[in-house]
N, C-alpha and C positions, 0 to 999 in steps of 0.2 A: 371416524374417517376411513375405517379398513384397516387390515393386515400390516398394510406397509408403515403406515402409520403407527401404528402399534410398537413396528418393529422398529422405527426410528428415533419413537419415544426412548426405550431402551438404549436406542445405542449412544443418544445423547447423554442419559443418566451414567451410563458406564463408563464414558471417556471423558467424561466431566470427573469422575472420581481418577481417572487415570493420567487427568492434566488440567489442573488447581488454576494454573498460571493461565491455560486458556478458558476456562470458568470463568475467571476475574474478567478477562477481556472481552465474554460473549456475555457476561451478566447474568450467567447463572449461580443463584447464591446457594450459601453453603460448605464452599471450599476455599474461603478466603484463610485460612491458617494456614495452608500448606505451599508448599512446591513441586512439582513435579517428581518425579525419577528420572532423573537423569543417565541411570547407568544403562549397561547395555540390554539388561533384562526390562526393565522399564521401557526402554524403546519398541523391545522385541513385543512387548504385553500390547502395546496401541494398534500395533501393526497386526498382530492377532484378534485384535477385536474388529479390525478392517474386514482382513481378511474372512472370518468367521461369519461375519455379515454382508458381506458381498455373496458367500454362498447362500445363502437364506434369500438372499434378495435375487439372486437369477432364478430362485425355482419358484418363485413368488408369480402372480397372473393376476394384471390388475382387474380392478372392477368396474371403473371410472378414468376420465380421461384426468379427473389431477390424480388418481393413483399412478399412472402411465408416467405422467410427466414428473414425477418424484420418483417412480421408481430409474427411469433415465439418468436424472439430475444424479443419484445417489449412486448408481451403479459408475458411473461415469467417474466421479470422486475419488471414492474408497479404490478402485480399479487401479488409479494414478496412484493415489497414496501408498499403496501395497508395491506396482510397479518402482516406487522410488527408493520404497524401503529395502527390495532386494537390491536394486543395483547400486546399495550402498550410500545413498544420495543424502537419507534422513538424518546417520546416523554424523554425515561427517560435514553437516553444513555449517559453515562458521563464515560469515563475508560481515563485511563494517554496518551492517542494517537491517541484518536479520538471521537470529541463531538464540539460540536458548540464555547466552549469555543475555543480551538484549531484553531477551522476555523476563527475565526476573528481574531486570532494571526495571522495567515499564511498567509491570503487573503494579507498580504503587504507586505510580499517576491515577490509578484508577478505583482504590480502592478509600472507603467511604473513610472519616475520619471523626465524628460526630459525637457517639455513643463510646460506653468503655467498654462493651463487646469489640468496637474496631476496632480500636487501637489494640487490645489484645491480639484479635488475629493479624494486625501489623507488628507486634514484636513477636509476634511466633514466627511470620513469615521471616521475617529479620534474621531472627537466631537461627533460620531454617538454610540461610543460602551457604553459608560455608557446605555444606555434606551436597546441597545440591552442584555447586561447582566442582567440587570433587568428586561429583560423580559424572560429571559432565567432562576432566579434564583426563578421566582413565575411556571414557566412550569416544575422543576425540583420537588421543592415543592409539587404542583400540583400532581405530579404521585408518589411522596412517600408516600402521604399521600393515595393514592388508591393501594400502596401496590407493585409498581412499581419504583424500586430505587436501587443504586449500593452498593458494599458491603462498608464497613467500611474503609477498607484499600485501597481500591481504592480513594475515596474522600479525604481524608489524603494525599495522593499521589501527587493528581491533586493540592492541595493546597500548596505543598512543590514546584511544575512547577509555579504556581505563585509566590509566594518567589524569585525562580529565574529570572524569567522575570521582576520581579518590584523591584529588587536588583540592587544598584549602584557595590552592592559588586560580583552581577551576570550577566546573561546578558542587563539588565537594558535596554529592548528590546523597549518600545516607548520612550523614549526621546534618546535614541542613533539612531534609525530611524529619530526623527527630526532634532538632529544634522548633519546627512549626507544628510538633502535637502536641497539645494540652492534657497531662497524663501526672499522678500523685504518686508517691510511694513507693510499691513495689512496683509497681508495672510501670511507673515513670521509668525505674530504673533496669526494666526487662526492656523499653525502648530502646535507653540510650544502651544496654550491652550489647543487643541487637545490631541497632546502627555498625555500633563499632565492630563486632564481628563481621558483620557483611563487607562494612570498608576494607578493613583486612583482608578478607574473603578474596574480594574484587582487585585488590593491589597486589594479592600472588598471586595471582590469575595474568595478571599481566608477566608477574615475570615466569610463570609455565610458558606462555604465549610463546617470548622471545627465545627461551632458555631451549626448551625441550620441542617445543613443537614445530617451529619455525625451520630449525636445522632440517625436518621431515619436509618443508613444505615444498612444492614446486614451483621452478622456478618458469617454468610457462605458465603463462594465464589463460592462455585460450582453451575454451571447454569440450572443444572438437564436436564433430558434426553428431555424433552418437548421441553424448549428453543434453546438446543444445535442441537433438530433437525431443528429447523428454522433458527437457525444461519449458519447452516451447511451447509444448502442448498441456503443460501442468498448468501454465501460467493464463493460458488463452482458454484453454476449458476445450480446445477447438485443433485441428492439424491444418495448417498452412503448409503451402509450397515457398522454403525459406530464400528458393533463389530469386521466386518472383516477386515474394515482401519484398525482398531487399533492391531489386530492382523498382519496385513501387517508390520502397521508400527516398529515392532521387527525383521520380517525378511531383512527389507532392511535398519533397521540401521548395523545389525549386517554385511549384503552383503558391508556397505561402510566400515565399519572398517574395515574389513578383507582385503578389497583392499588398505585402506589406509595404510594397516601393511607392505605388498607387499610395496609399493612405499617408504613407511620410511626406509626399507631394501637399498632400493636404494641410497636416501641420508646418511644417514647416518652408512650403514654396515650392516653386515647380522645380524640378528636377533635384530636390533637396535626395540623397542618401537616406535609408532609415539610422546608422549612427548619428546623424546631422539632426533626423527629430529625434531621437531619445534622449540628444542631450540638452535640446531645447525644452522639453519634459522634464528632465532633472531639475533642470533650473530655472523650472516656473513653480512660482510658492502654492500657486493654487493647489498643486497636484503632490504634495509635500506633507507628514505629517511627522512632526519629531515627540519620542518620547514612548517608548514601546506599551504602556499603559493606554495613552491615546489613540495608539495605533489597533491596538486590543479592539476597542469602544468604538471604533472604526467600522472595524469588520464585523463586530455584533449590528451596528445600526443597520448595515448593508444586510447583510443575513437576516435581518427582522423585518426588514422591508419588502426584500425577495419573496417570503413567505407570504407577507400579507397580499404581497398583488398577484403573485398568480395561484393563490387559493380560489378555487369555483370560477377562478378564467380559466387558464389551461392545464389547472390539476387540482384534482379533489384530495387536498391534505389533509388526511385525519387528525383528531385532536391533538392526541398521544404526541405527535412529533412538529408539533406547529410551535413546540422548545427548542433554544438550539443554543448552547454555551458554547461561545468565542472565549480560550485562554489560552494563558503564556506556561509553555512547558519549563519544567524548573529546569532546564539541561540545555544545552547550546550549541545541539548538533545542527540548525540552520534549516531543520526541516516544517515542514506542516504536513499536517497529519489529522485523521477523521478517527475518532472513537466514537464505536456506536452506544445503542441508550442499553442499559440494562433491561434484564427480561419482564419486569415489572415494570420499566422505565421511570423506576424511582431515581436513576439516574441518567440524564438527560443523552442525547448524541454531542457531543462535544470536537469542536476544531481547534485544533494545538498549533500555536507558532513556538519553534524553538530556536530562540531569539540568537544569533552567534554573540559571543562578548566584543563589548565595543561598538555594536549599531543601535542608532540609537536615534534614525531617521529613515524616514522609510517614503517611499514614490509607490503614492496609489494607484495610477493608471497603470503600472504592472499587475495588480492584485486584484483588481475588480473582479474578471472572471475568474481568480481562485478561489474567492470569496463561493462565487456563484459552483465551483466544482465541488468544494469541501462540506458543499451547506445547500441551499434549494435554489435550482431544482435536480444537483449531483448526489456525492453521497450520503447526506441525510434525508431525503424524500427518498432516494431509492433502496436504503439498506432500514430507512423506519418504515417506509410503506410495509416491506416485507416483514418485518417485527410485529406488526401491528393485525397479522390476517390468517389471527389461531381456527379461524372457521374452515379455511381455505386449504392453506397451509400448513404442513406439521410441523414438530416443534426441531429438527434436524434440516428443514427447508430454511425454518425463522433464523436459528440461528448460526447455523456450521456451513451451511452452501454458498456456495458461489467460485469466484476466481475472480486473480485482477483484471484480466481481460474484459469480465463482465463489468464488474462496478468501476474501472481506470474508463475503458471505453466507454461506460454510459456519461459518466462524470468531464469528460471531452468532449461526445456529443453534447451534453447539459449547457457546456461552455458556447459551443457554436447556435444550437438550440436558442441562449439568450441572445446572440446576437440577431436572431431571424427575428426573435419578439421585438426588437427595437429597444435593448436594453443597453447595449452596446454605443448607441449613436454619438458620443462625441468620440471625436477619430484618436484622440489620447487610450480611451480602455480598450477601443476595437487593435491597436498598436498594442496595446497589453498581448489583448487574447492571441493574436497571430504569433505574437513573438513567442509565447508558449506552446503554441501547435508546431509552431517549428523547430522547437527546439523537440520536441517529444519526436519528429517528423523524423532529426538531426540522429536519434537517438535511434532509431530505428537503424540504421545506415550504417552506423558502429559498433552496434550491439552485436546486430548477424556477422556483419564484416571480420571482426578483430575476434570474433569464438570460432568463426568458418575459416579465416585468414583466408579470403576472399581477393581476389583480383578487384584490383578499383577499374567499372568501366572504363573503356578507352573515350567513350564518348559522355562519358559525363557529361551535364549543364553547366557544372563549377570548374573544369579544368582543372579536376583536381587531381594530382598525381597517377594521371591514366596509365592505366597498367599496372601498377605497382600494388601489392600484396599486403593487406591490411596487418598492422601492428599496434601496439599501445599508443608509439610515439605517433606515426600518423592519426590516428582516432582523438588524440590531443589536438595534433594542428589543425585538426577539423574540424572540432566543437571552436576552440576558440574561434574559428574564422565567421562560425555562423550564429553563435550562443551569447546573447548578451549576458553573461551571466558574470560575478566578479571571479579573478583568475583562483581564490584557496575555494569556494564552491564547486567552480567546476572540474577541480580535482578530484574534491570530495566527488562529484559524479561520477568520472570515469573508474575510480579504484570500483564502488557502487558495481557500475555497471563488469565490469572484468572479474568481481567475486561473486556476483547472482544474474548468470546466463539466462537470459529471455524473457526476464522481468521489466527491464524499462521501454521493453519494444510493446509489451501487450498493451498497454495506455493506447497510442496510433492504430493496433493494428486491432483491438481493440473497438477503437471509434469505428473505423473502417468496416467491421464487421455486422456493430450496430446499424450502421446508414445501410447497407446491402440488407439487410435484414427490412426493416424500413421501405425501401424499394421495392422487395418482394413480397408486401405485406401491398402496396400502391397498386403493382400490376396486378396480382389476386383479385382485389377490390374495386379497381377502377374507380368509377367515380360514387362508388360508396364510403373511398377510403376516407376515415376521420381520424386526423391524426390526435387527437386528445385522445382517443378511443384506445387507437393505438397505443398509446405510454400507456395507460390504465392497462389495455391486456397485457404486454409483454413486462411492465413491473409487476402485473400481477402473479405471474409464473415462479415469482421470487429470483434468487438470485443463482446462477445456474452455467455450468458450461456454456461457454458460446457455439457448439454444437448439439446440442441436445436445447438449448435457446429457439434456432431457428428449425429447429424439427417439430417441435412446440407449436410457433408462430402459424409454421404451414399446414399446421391441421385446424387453427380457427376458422 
């Protein structure tokens, strides 16, 4: 495939040995024993292998137009990544859903269990996370004290996520891991020490959190204009103008309500409120499924369905990913979540519900198009497609590219997308889909707002406190006003959204960029455009900045 190629292979094999924990989660095998480096040298070593290869890669001159469009993709990346590392970003990120702590939680949802080679390297990994937190809690240290550190309430937060992990009373998440491996003798009992040292691990981990690190934290949340421009653009792949997102994002919450009003009209009577049909939804059995097992088997049927109808109608899904495991995450952070297939795809793409304690019924007409975002035709056709296309693609495109911008926004287009097939038509799931574009819409509005501390226009469509200067507590009375969501979730959002600046807005802005891209793929083409053709060429690109995306696009 060329030079770059070449040079990607490499860098995949290098950062795969420099981080075990992202191995497991990209399914490249071989480093499931270990964990990461967590210390400051360990971070500084990734960051060097970026940077090292970002030089190699500017003096590089493609041959081919996919050399071009990888060498883009790639240079665009690492560029970010090196950018984040200096401005001290890498080293001091800690928010409630994503930070190192998190990754070595997770890395064992994902690792095989089968053979007595795995479970070996599950007690290795086990007895590994003491030294790895500890080296995580003197790098965290490290950057507070230079002035680089997370707020107050976020650290509080994360220490409340361990409580429940290391609760018998909660998910009591490595010793109930060791209880479900089948293992004799010695290494039966290299688990459970494992387990137990990890619990441990993770339980002074909580009180560093509150004890030592928390005193350090800031007591503002807002990420200020600086960071949130780099966040912005980490997240989107892409630079936006943030005053006129965020003025967008007014017009097209207000464009989903307004549709969502239309459709509640439907269910539930002319001039009905959309609260007025969702709770006529709640309490129709049809739309009802109790028992988190059934509701599992649910979303698998859905998911296996999707795939079979629009295979050879309006997407060519290869074998490889025409699998797709619906499961219940052993933890009860309340999320859903897309794990892609291993590099061999001996391990399938998988959708995780992580079920909160105590629910225990669940309303499918909210979930239909999650179903359709987490699975086909969102992120498993568009992150298996690209897994699947070693001819095309290198193996650093297959498996380390992209942003959420790219796969959040294709996975919301995906959503609307099914509604245009007519997969949407009883007005209960199209009431789903909108309620989640608008909350995503909702998300956009708060996000910029409350890290820019942003003036609320005076002319809002909501009347919503015009003029006045975005805060935590306004950004609460916000969501709840337009978020059907229950009130300890969308808590858990906003802390979310206040500890990882420009993350929940890529999802909208995101789509947004996908449909313009789309458009300019229309006008190009005129009346050649096929849009089948179109997803096949722009998945086929892989997964990629949404700037060097539509750079891409306009050279087809």
């Amino acid at each position: 495939m060329g030079r770059i190629a070449d040079l990607a292979d490499r860098y995949v094999n290098d950062w795969a040995s420099l981080s075990p924990i992202g191995a497991t989660f990209f399914g490249v095998s071989g480093f499931d024993d270990r964990l990461d480096d967590l210390s400051a040298e360990g971070y500084a070593a990734v960051a060097e292998l970026d940077r090292r290869t970002l030089a190699r890669l500017r003096a590089m001159r493609p041959d081919s137009e996919r050399e071009l469009v990888a060498k883009e993709a790639m240079v665009e990346r690492l560029a970010l990544n090196v950018a984040r590392f200096d401005a001290g970003e890498t080293t001091s990120e800690l928010n409630v859903i994503s930070s190192a702590l998190h990754g070595i939680r997770r890395t064992f949802d994902l690792m095989p269990t089968e053979s007595e080679e795995a479970v070996a390297n599950i007690a290795a990994r086990l007895n590994a996370v003491p030294v790895a937190l500890a080296q995580y809690r003197e790098t965290l240290l490290a950057s507070a004290q230079a002035g680089k550190v997370s707020a107050r309430r976020q650290i509080d937060a994360i220490a409340s996520h361990c409580d429940i992990w290391t609760s018998a009373d909660g998910d009591d998440y490595y010793p109930a891991l060791a209880r479900r491996i089948e293992a004799d003798g010695a290494l039966r009992a290299e688990v459970d020490r494992g387990a137990a040292a990890a619990n441990r691990a993770t339980a002074a981990f909580a009180r560093f959190l509150r004890t030592e690190l928390a005193p350090l934290g800031r007591e503002k949340e807002a990420a200020g204009r600086e960071r949130y421009e780099l966040a912005s653009q980490y997240f989107l792949g892409a630079q936006v103008d943030l005053d006129e997102t965020y003025a967008w994002g007014f017009e097209e919450l207000h464009r989903l309500e307004t549709e969502m009003r239309a459709v509640s009209a439907v269910i539930a009577g002319p001039g009905a409120s959309i609260d007025e049909a969702v709770a006529k939804l709640d309490a129709d059995p049809k739309y009802r499924i109790r028992g988190k097992e059934q509701f599992r088997d649910w979303m698998q049927q859905l998911a296996e369905k999707a795939i079979s109808d629009l295979d050879g109608t309006h997407f060519d899904i290869p074998e490889p990913i025409r699998r797709i495991e619906c499961c219940l995450a052993p933890t009860s952070d309340g999320i859903i979540y897309y794990t892609r297939p291993s590099e061999d795809f001996t391990r399938p793409g998988r959708m995780w519900w992580a079920v909160p304690q105590g629910v225990d019924e669940f309303s499918t007409w909210r979930e239909v198009s999650v179903v359709y975002h987490e699975g086909v035709p969102g992120h498993h056709l568009q992150i298996g497609q690209t897994a699947v296309q070693s001819e095309k693609l290198n193996r650093w495109q297959r498996l380390l590219s992209g942003t959420s911008g790219h796969k959040e926004g294709w996975a919301l287009y995906s959503e609307r997308l099914m509604d245009d097939l007519g997969y949407l038509a009883d007005p209960a799931d199209k009431l789903g889909m909108l309620d989640m574009q608008a909350f995503r819409a909702a998300r956009v509005i708060v996000d910029i707002g409350m890290h820019l501390e942003l003036e609320i226009p005076r002319d809002n469509p909501f009347g919503f406190h015009p003029g006045r200067r975005w805060t935590p507590r306004l950004g609460w009375e916000f969501l709840r006003a337009h978020c059907r969501v229950g009130d300890e979730m969308l808590r858990a959002e906003l802390v979310r959204y206040l500890g990882w600046p420009g993350q929940a807005p890529s999802y909208k802005v995101g789509e947004r960029i996908w449909l313009r891209a789309r458009d300019d793929a229309k006008a190009r083409k005129g009346a050649a455009f096929d849009l089948r053709q179109f997803h096949s060429e722009a998945l086929g690109l892989g997964s990629l900045g949404l700037d060097p995306l539509r750079t891409a696009l306009a050279r087809l």
